[in-house]
C-alpha positions in Angstrom: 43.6 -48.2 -48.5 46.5 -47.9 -50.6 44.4 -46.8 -53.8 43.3 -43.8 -55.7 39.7 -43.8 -55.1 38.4 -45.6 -51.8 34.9 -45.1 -52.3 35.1 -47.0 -55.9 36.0 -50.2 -54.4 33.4 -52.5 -54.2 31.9 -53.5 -50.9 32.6 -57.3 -51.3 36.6 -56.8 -52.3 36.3 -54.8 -48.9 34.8 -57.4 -47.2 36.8 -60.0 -48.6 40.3 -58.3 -48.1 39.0 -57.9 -44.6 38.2 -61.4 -44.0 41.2 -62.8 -45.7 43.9 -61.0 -43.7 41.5 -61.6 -40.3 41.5 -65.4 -41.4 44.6 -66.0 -43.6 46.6 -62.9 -42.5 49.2 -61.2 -45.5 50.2 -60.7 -47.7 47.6 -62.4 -49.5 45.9 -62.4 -52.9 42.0 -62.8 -52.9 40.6 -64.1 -55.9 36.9 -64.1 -56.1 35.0 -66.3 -58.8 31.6 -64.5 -59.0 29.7 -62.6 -61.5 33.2 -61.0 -62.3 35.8 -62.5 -61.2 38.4 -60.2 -58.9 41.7 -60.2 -57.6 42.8 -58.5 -54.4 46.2 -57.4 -53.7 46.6 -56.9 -49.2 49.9 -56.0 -47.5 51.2 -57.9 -44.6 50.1 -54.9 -42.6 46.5 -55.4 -43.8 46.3 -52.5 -46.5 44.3 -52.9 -49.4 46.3 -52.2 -52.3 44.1 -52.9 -55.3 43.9 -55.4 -57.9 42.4 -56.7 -60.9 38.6 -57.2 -62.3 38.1 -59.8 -65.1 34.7 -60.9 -66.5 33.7 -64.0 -64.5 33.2 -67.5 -66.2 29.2 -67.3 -66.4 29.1 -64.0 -67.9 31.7 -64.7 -70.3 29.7 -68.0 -71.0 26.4 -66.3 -71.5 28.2 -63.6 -74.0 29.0 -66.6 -76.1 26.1 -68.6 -76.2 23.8 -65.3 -76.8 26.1 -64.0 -79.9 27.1 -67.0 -81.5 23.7 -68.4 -82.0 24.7 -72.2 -83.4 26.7 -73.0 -80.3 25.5 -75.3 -77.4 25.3 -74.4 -73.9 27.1 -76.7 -72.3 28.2 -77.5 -68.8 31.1 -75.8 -67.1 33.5 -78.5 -66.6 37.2 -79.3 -66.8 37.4 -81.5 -70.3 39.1 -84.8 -70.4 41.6 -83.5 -73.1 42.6 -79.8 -73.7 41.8 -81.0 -77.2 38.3 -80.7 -77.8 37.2 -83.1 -80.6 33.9 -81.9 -80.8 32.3 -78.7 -79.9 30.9 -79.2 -76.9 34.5 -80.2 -75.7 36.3 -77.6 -77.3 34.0 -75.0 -75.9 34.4 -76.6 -72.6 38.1 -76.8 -72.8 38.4 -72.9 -73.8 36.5 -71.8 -70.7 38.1 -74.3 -68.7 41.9 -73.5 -69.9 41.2 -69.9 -70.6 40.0 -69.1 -67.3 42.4 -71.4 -65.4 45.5 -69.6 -67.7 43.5 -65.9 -67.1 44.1 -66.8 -63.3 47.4 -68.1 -62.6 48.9 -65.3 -65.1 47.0 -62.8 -63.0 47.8 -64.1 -59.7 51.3 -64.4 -61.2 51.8 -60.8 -61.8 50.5 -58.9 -59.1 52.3 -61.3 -57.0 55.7 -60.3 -58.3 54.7 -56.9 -58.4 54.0 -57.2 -54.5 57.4 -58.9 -53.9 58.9 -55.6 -56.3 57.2 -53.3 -53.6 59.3 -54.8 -50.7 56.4 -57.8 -50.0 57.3 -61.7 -49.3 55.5 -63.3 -51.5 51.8 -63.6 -50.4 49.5 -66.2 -50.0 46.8 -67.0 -52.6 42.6 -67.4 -51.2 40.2 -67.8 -53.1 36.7 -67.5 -52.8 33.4 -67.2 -55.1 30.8 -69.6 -56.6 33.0 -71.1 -59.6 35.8 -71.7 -57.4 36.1 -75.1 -57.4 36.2 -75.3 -60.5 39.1 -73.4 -61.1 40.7 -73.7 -58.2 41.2 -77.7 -57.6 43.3 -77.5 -60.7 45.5 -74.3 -59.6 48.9 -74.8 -59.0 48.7 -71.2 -57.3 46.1 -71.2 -55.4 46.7 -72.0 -51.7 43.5 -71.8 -50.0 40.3 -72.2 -50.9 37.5 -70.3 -48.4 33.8 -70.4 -49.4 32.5 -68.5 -46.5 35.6 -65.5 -46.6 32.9 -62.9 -48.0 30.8 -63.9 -45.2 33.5 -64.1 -42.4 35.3 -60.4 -43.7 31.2 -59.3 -43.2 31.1 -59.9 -39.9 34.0 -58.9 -39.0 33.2 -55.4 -40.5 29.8 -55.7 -38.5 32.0 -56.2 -35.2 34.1 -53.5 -35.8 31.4 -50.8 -36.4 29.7 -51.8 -33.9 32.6 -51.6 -31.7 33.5 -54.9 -30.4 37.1 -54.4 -32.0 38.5 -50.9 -33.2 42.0 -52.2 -35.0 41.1 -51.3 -38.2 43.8 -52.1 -40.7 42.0 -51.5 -43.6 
């Protein structure tokens, strides 16, 4: 681990940096589309080396419907124009556009910053239970993996338990 405080890091960025560099290998970005969305920054030697936590489309969906009263719910879905001429379109284009603009610029920074620290440029994975959503229309994203969290799991399991000691992480 290449940050300040080890123990804060959630299990599932653990998990999910492990999986991606056991899958994918690095450098690689994860990006994880769940009840927040994350991003995780892993060296080409498999080191974790942080990231980013952003509140994830549902949440951020909820939060709106539950403080501005007089606004549909609506479904979470790219909009045919970015132009919304109604409500329901324009709240579905500001979710959609926010979000996919929230993740490229993102994605797009700690990227560079990776490449400033002596990295090649890493490969983007991402992950999570909005990612489709997001991620069909990404010009940055390179890989989509629905079962990573799982897959880095396992492998965790198989290294505690002793079937493989190379720990990177």
């Amino acid at each position: 681990f290449k940050v300040k405080n080890p123990s804060e890091v959630g299990a599932d960025r653990i998990v999910n940096a492990i999986g991606a560099f056991e899958e994918h290998g690095g450098p690689c970005v994860v990006v994880d589309f769940g009840t927040a969305t994350t991003f995780d920054a892993i060296s080409s030697a498999g080191e974790y080396l942080g990231g980013a936590i952003a509140p994830g489309i549902g949440i951020s969906m909820e939060a709106l419907f539950s403080r501005a009263a007089k606004l549909p719910k609506v479904e979470l879905k790219k909009p045919i124009s970015p132009i919304g001429d109604d409500t329901i379109t324009s709240i579905q284009s500001g979710f959609f556009y926010g979000f996919l603009g929230q993740t490229e610029e993102i994605v797009r920074q700690i990227s560079d910053e990776m490449v400033r620290r002596g990295e090649p440029r890493p490969k983007i994975i991402a992950t999570g239970g909005l990612v489709r959503l997001i991620a069909n229309f990404s010009d940055l994203i390179e890989v989509v993996d629905l079962d990573l969290t799982l897959k880095g799991l396992r492998i965790a399991y198989e290294r505690v338990m002793g079937h493989n000691r190379d720990f990177p992480l």
